[in-house]
MINUTOR-259877 format. One record per residue (C-alpha): residue in three letters; y, x, z. Coordinates in steps of 0.05 Angstrom, whole numbers. Each point is the difference from the previous one (the first is absolute). Layout:
N
REC dolo     c2     c1     c3
REC  ALA      Y      X      Z
...
This chain:
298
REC dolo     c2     c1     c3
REC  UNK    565     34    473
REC  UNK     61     46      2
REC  UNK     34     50    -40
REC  UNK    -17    -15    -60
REC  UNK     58     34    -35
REC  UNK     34     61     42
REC  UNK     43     64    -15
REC  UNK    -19     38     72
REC  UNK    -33     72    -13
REC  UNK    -58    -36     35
REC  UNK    -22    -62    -18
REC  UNK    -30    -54     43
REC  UNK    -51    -52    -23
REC  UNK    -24    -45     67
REC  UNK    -57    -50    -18
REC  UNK     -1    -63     54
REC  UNK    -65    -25    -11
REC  UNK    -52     50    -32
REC  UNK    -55    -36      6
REC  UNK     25    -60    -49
REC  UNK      6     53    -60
REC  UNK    -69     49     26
REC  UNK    -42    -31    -48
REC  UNK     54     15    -62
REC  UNK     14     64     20
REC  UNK    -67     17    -35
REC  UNK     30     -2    -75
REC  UNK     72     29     35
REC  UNK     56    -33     38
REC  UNK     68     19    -12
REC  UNK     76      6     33
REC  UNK     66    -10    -29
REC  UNK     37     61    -40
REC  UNK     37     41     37
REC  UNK     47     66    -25
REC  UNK    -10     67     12
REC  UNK     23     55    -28
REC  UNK     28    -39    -64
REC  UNK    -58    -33    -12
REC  UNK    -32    -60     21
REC  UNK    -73     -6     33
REC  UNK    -42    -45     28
REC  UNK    -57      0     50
REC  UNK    -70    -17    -17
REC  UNK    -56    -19     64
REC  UNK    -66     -4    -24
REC  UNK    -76      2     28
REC  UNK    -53     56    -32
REC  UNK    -70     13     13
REC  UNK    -29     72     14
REC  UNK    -65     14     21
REC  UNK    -14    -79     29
REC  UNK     65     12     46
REC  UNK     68    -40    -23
REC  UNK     64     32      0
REC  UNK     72    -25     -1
REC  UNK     34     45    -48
REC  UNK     69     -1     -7
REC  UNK     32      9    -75
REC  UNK     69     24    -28
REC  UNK     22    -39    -66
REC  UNK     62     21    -48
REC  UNK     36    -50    -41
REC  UNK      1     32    -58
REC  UNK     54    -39    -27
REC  UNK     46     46     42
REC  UNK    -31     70    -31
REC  UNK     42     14    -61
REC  UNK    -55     23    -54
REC  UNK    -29     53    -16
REC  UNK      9     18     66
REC  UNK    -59     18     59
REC  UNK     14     -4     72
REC  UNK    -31     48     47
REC  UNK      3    -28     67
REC  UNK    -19     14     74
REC  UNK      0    -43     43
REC  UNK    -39    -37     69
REC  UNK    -19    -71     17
REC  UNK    -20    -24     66
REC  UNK    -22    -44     48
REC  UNK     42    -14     69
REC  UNK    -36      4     66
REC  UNK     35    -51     39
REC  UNK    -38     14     67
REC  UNK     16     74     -6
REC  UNK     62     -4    -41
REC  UNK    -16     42    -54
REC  UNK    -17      5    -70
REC  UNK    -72     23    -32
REC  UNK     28     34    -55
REC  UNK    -41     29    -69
REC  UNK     40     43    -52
REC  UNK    -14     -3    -74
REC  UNK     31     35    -60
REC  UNK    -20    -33    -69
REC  UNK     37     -8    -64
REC  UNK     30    -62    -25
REC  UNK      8    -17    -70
REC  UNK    -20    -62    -45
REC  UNK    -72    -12     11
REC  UNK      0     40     67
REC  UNK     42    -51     37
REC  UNK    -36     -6     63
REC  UNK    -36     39     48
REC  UNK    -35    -10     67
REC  UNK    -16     32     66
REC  UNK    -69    -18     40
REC  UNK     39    -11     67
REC  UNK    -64    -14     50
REC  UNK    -61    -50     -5
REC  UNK     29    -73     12
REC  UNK    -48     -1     62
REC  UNK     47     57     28
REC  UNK     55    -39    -28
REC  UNK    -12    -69     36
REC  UNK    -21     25     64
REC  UNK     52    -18     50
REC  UNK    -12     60     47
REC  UNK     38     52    -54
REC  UNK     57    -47    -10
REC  UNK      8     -5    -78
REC  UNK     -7    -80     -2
REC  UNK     20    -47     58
REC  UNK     10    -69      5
REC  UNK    -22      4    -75
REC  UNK     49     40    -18
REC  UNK     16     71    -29
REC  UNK     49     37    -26
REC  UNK      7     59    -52
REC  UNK     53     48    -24
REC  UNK      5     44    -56
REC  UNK     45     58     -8
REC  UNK     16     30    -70
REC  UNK     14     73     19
REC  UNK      6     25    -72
REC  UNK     -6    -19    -73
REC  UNK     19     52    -58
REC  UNK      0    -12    -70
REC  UNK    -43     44    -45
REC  UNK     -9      3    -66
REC  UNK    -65    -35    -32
REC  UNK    -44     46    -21
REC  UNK    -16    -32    -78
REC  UNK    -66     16    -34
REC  UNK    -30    -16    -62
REC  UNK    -64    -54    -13
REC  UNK    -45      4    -61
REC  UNK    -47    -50    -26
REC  UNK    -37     21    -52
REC  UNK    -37    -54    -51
REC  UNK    -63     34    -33
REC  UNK    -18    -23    -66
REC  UNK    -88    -26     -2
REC  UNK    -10     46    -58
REC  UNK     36     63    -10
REC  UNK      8     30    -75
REC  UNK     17     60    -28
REC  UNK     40      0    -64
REC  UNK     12     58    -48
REC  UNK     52     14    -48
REC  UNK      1     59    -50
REC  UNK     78     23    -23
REC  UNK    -17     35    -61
REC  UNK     70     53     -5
REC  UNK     13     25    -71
REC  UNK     45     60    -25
REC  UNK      4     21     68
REC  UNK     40     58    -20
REC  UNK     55    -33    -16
REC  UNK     15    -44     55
REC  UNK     72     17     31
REC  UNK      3    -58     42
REC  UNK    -36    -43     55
REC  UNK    -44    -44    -48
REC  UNK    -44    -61     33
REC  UNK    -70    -35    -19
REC  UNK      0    -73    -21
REC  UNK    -10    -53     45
REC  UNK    -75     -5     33
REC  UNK    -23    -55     43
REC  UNK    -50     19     64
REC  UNK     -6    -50     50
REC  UNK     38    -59    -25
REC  UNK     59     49     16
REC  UNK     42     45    -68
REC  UNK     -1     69      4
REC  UNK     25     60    -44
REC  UNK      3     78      5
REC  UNK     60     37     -8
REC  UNK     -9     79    -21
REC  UNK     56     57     -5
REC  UNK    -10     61    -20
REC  UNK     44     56     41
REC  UNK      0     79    -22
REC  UNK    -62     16     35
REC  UNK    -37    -59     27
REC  UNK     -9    -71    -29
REC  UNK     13    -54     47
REC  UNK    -42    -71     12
REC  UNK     13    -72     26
REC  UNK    -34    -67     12
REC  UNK     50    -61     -4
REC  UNK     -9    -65     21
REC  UNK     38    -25    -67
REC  UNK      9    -75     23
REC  UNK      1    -28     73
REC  UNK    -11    -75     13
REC  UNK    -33      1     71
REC  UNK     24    -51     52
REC  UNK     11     -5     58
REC  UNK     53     55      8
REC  UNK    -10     59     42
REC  UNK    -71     15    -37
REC  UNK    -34     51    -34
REC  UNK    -60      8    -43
REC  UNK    -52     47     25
REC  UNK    -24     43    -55
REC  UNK    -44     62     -8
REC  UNK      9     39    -60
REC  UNK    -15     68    -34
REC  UNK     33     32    -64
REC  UNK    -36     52    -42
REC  UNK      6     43    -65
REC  UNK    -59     -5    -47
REC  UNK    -38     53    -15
REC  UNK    -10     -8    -75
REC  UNK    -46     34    -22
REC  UNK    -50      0     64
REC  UNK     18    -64     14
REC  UNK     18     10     72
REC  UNK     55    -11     45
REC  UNK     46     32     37
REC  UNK     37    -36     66
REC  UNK     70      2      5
REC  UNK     23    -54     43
REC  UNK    -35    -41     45
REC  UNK     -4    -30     67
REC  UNK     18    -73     31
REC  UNK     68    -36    -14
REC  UNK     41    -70     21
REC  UNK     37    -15    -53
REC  UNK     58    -51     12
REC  UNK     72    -14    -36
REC  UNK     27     43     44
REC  UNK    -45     65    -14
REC  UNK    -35    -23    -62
REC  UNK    -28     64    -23
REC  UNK    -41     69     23
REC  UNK     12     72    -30
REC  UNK     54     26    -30
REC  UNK    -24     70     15
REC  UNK    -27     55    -27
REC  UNK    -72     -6    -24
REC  UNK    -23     53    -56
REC  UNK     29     62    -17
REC  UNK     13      4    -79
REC  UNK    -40     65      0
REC  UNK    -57    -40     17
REC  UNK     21    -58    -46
REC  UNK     -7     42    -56
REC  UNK    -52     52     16
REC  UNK    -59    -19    -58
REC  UNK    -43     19     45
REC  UNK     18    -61     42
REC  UNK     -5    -50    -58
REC  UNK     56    -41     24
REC  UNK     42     10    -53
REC  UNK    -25      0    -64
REC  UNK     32    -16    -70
REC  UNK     65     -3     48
REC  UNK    -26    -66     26
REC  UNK    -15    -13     83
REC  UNK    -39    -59     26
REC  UNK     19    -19     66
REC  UNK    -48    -47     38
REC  UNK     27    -60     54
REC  UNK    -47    -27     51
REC  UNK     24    -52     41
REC  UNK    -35    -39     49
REC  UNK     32    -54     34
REC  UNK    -18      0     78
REC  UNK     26    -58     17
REC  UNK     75    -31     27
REC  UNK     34     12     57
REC  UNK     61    -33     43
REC  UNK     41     27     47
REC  UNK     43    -21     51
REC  UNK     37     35     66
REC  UNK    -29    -24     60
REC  UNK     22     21     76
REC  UNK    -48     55     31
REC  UNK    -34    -29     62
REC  UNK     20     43     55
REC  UNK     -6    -51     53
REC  UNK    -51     -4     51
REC  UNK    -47    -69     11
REC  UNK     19    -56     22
């Protein structure tokens, strides 16, 4: 076997004796490493069935050891067989990207039948030989995307917490509820009160999750009591991850104090509010950046 290590812009692998390695060609057969265009590749023959009819394909490999991460290689290139009765090559072209994980990929070349026969020249005396020809490789940058797993709880309860606010006319200043517990998890709610509007927030008042890069899933709604019809009135809610980075939801405007203190409304009466939490805890989620597949088959 030759060449196993070369620096040519075309490099040569001859195989004396093909029919001593045909039956491990099946699981893939490979050269030496060779260099081209500053990094090093390898050649990989191997056997695949289609349709009841074998092919020899022939396979490009990277080291990967000589891509410098995070880096992806987009790379053209052509592999082929020589025709030593005709002098000439059978060449097939392929453009693929390269990147830990994506490492190798192969070319159907011709059915071995086509291969072995002796009238078109690609193996004689037993043996063959096949080049490869880097033409281009271009680093690109990855293309990073996010992956969630999500763990869903068997049971899923709703909690409720009622924030009874007294002398609401005189707070001056953002006041908060105490501590409530939903979910195994701490909450609180934070309130201000601003010229015209008052303003609401559900905090996630103590985070212990591991592993890192988590969040808690959590659907929640906050409502003003109607006190004397007993109803509610919505002022926040939807669906929220809650993590130590963002570990709370609001902070807007949710009632304008003409409403808070219309009697008609019943929300504020003997200048007392009641504010009602619910929290329901969804479930836990990780996250992690992962590299977006755009890479064909191999």
């Amino acid at each position: 076997m030759g060449n196993v290590f070369a620096r040519k812009k075309i490099f040569k692998w001859s195989i004396r004796g093909f029919s001593s390695i045909e039956n491990n060609i099946k699981s893939g057969y490979y050269s030496g490493y060779f260099e081209a265009k500053g990094y090093r590749w390898r050649l990989k023959l191997v056997v695949s069935s289609e349709d009841k009819t074998s092919y020899l394909r022939l396979g490009l490999c990277l080291d990967v050891s000589s891509l410098p991460p995070p880096v992806t290689l987009k790379v053209d290139y052509k592999l082929g067989i020589y025709d030593e009765l005709h002098g000439n090559h059978k060449w097939e072209k392929g453009k693929n990207y390269f990147a830990p994980g994506y490492t190798c990929w192969s070319l159907s070349m011709m059915p071995i039948k086509t291969f072995k026969s002796r009238a078109n020249g690609f193996l004689i005396n037993d043996d063959c030989f096949l080049s490869a020809e880097v033409t281009n490789a271009s680093p690109v940058v990855r293309h990073i995307g996010a992956s969630e797993c999500s763990f869903v709880p068997k049971q899923m309860i709703s909690y409720s917490n009622r924030w009874t606010i007294r002398n609401f006319s005189t707070i001056q200043k953002p006041i908060s509820s105490e501590v409530f517990e939903a979910g195994r998890l701490k909450w609180h709610l934070a309130l201000e009160k601003t010229v015209d509007f008052i303003v609401l927030c559900l905090k996630l008042d103590q985070y212990t999750i591991k592993p890192p890069n988590s969040a808690e899933n959590v659907k929640f709604a906050l409502h003003v009591m109607d006190q004397v019809e007993g109803n509610h009135k919505n002022l926040l809610s939807g669906q929220h991850a809650f993590s130590s980075k963002i570990n709370s939801v609001g902070w807007q405007k949710v009632l304008h104090l003409e409403d808070l203190q219309n009697p008609s409304n019943g929300f504020l009466v003997n200048d007392t509010c009641i504010i009602v939490a619910s929290v329901t805890v969804l479930g836990l989620s990780t996250y992690h950046d992962v590299l977006l597949s755009h890479y064909d088959p191999f």
